[in-house]
N, C-alpha and C positions, 0 to 999 in steps of 0.2 A: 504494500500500500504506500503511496508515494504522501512523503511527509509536510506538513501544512505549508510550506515554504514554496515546495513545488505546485502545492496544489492552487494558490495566491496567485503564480507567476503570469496564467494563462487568462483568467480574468481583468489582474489589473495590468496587462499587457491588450487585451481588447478594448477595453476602457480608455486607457493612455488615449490609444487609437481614433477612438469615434470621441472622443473628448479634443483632442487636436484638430483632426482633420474639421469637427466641428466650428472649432476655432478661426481656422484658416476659411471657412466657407464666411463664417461672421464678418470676419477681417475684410475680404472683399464684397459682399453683398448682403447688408445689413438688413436691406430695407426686407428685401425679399425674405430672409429666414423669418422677419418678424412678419411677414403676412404668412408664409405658408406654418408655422407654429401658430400664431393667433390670429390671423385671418384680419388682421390689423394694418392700417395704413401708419406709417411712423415717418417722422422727421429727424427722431432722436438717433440719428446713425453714429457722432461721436459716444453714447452711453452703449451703443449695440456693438460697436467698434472694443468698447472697454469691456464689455463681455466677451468677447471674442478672445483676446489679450489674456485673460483671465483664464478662460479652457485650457488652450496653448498652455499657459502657466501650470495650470492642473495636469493636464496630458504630461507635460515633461516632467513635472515633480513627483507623477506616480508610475515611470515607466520602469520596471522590475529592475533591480541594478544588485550587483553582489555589495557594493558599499552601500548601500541605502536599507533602512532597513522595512522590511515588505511589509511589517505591521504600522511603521506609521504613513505607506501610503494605501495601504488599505484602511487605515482610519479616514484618511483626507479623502478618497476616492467614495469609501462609504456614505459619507456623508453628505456629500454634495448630490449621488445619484440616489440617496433615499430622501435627501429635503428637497429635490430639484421636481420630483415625481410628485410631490403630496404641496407642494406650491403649485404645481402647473394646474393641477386638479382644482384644487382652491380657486387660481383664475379663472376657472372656466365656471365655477359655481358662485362666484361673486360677481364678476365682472362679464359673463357670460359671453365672453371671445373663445375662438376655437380657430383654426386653420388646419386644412388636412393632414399635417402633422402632427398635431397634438394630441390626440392619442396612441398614437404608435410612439411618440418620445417620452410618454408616462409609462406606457407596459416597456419599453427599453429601458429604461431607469429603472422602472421597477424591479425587471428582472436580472438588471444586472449588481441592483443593492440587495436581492437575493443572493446570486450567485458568488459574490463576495464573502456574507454570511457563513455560506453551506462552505465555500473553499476555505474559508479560516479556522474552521474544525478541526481539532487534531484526530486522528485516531482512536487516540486514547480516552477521549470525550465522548464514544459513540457507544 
């Protein structure tokens, strides 16, 4: 049975991923991410620009590294995809915007602040 460390690697290695590339999609085309996630027209491209900045930041500071240690970027990584998923929800029941992204990027959050969860289990814990 491969140990919590390996098991950690391949989530926040997916993660990193769709959190950067995320990034880099925001960094160039702000407006459009913020219509097809909330179905929203925006002007605020420098605040969508600095969310963008932010992912990127996230993506690199969680991508699995032997000197880094994988429980505090599966802390960082946890928690932005399990409060990113129940904010997005929240917009959508208060402020009722939706674009056809947003619920495929609440079950992808969701399921990947599952997957994080289930991959930090030792073993020895089951």
């Amino acid at each position: 049975m491969p140990d919590r460390d390996s098991r950690l690697a391949a989530p926040l290695t997916f993660a990193a991923i769709v959190e950067a590339g995320t990034g880099l999609v925001v960094l160039v085309a702000p407006a459009m991410v913020v219509r097809l996630l909330l179905g929203v027209e925006t002007s605020g491209s420098a605040v969508a620009r600095c969310f963008g900045i932010a992912l990127l930041a996230l993506g690199a500071a969680s991508w699995p590294t032997a000197q880094r240690s994988l429980m505090q970027a599966f802390r960082a990584m946890w928690i932005y995809n399990a409060f990113i998923a129940l904010y997005l929800v929240f917009v959508n029941l208060i402020a009722h915007v939706a674009g056809p992204l947003l619920w495929p990027a609440v079950a992808l959050h969701a399921v990947v602040a599952c997957w994080l969860v289930w991959a930090s289990r030792s073993h020895s814990d089951r």
